[in-house]
C-alpha positions in Angstrom: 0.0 0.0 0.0 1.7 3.5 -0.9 2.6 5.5 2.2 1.9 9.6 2.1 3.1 12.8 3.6 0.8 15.1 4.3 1.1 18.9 4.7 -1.4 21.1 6.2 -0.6 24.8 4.1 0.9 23.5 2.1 0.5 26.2 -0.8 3.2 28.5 -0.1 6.3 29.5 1.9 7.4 26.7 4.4 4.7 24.4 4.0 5.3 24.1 0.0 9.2 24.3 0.9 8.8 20.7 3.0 6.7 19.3 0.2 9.4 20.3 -1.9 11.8 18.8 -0.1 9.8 15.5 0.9 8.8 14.8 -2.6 12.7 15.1 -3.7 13.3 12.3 -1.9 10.3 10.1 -3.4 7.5 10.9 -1.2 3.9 10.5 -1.9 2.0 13.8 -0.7 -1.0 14.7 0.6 -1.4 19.0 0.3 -3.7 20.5 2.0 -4.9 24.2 2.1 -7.8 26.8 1.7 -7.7 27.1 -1.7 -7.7 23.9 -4.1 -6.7 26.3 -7.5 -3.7 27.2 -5.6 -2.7 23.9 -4.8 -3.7 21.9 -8.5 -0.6 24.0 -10.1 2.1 23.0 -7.4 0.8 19.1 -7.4 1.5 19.1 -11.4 4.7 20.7 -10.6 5.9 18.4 -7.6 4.7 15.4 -10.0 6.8 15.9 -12.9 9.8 17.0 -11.2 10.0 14.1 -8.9 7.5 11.5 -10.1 5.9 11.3 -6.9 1.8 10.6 -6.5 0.2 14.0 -5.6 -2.5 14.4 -3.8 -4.7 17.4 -3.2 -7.5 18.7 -0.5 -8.6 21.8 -0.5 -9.6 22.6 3.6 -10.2 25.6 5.5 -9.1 24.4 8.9 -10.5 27.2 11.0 -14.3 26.2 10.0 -14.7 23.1 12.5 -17.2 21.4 10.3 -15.2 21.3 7.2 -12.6 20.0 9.5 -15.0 17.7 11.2 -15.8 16.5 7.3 -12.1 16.4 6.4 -11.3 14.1 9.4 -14.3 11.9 8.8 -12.6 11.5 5.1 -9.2 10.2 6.4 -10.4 8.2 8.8 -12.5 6.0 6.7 -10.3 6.2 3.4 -7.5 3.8 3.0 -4.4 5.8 2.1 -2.0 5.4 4.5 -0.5 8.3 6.2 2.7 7.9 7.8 4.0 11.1 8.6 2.0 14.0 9.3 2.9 18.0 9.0 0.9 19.9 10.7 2.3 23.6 9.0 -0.9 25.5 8.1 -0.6 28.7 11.2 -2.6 32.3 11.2 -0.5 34.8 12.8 -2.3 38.7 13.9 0.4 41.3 15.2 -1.1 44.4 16.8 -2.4 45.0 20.2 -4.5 42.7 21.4 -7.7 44.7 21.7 -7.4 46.5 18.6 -8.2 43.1 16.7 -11.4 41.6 15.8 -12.4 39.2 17.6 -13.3 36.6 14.5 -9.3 37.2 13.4 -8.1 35.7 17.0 -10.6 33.1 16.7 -9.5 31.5 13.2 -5.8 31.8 14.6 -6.8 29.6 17.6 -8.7 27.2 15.3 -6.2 26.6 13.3 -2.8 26.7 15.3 -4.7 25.4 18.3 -7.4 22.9 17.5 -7.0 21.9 14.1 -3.2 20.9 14.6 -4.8 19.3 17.7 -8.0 17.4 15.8 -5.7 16.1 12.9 -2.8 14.5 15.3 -5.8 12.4 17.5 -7.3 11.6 14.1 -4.0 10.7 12.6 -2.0 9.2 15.6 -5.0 6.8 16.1 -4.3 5.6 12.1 -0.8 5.9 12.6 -1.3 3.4 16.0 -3.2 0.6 13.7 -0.3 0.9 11.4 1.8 0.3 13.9 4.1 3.4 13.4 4.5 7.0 11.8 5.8 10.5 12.6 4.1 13.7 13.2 5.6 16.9 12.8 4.4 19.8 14.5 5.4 23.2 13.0 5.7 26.1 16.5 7.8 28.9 16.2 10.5 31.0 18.2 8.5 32.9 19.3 7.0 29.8 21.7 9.8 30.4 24.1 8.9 33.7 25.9 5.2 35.6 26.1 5.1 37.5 23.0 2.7 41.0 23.8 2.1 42.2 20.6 1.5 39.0 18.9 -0.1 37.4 22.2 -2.2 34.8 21.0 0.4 33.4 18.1 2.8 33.4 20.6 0.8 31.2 23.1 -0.4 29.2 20.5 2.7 28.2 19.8 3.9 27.9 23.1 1.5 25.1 23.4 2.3 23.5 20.2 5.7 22.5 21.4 4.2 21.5 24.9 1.6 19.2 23.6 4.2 18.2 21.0 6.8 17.1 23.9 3.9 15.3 25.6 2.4 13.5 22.8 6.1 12.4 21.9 6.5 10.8 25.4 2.8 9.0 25.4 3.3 7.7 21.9 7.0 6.5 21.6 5.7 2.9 22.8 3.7 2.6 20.1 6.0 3.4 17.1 4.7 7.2 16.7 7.4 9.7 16.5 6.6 13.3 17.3 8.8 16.4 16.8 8.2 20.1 17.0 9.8 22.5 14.5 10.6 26.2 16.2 12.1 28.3 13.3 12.8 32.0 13.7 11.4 34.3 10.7 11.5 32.8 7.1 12.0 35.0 4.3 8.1 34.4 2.4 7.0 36.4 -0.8 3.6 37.1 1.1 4.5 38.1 4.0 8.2 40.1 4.7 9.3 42.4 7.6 12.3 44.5 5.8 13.1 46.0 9.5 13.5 42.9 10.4 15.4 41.4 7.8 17.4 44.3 7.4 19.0 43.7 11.3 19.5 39.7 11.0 19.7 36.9 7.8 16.7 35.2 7.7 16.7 31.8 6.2 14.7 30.9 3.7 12.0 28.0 3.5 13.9 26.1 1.5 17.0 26.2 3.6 14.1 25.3 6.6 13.2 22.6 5.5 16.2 21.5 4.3 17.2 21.0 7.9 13.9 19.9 9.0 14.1 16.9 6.7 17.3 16.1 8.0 16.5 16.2 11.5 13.9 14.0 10.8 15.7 11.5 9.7 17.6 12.0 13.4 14.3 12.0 15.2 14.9 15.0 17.0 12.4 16.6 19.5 12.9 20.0 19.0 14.5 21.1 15.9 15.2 24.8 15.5 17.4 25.6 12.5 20.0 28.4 12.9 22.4 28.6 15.6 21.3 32.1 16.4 17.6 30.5 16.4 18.9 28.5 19.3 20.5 30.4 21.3 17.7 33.1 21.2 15.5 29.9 22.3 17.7 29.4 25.4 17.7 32.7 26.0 14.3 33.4 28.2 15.3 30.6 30.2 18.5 32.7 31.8 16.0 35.6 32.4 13.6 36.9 35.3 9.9 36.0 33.7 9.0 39.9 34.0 12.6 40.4 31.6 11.2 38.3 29.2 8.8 39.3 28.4 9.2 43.0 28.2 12.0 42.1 25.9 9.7 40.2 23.6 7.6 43.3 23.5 10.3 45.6 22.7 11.1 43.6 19.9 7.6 42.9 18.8 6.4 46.4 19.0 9.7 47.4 17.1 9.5 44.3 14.4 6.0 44.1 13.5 4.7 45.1 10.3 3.6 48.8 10.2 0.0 48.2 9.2 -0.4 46.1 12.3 1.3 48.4 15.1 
């Protein structure tokens, strides 16, 4: 029976970067995203450069029903699904207040119960398999409160903490479970030239380059970049209240203009 990957936002930046880089090395995929025009292109791409099967499903992930229909899909289908990607993320910068409410709602939907949804629904599969590997796609900025981004930066706070958990409940059963923390990615969409301008950002290829590879390692936390890392470490050595007015400063300073 052929095996998939599948990749949650999959239709741009890092999510199409680690299709990229899974189908190079002969993976079947599974894309998902909003959008199923945006996706039909890349999967006739990824096909003939790699002669991999491509799948597509087109998914908004922060309307629970479709989601509830999704699941229902993948759990009675019979493609097998051995590693799972969970990449698809909203992100609001701004203060908190300022934003409507429906915006902080789809980011919690998707970063929060989506990711959440599609590992039980998976992991269960992946359990009757007997094996499989979720990846779990966080950010920097989980390691210290983020005001001015509050919510993205909880929400991905508790994506590595659920990820660390679900890795030590499921390593008996052949399930493999890693959290990916990268610092900012160059993207086309979305860019912060302040930012960029003070520190090299990597780009998604060059993510999930390293992603792919530490994989392979079945690393728990993988944060490419050694700056990455040691900014990670770096609200551990710090008073709580340090930390986070730090992250502030930097947020209120970084954030794109049309947001502050």
């Amino acid at each position: 029976m052929p095996r998939y990957a599948m990749i949650t936002g999959a239709s741009s930046g890092l999510g199409l970067a680690l299709a990229e880089a899974l189908a190079r090395r002969g993976r079947n995929l599974i894309l998902v995203a909003r959008h199923r025009e945006t996706l039909e292109p890349l999967a006739i791409e990824l096909t003939q450069r790699f002669g991999v099967e491509v799948l597509l499903r087109a998914c908004d992930l922060s309307q629970p029903l479709r989601l509830s229909g999704f699941v229902l899909e993948l759990e009675e289908g019979e493609r097998r699904i051995d590693l799972l990607v969970n990449c698809a993320g909203q992100r609001t910068y701004g203060p908190f207040l300022a934003h409507e409410w429906a915006d902080e709602q789809d980011l919690l939907e998707v970063n929060i119960l989506a990711l959440t949804r599609l590992c039980h629904a998976i992991g269960n599969l992946m359990a009757v398999q007997g094996g499989g590997q979720i990846l779990n796609v966080a950010s920097l900025a989980s390691a210290a409160p983020g005001p001015w981004m509050a919510c993205y930066a909880a929400s991905k706070a508790y994506v590595v903490s659920f990820s660390e958990a679900l890795r030590e409940e499921l390593g008996r059963t052949g399930i493999k479970v890693s959290a990916l923390c990268p610092g900012p990615v160059r993207s086309a969409k979305r860019r912060i030239p302040r930012l960029e301008g003070g520190q090299r950002c990597l780009s998604p290829q060059e993510v999930a380059l390293y992603t792919v590879r530490a994989l392979d390692k079945n690393r728990a936390l993988i944060m490419p970049g050694r700056r990455n890392r040691w900014l990670a470490w770096l609200p551990r050595l710090l008073p709580r209240w340090l930390a986070r007015k730090l992250a502030g400063a930097i947020n209120r300073r970084y954030c794109p203009l049309d947001a502050q």
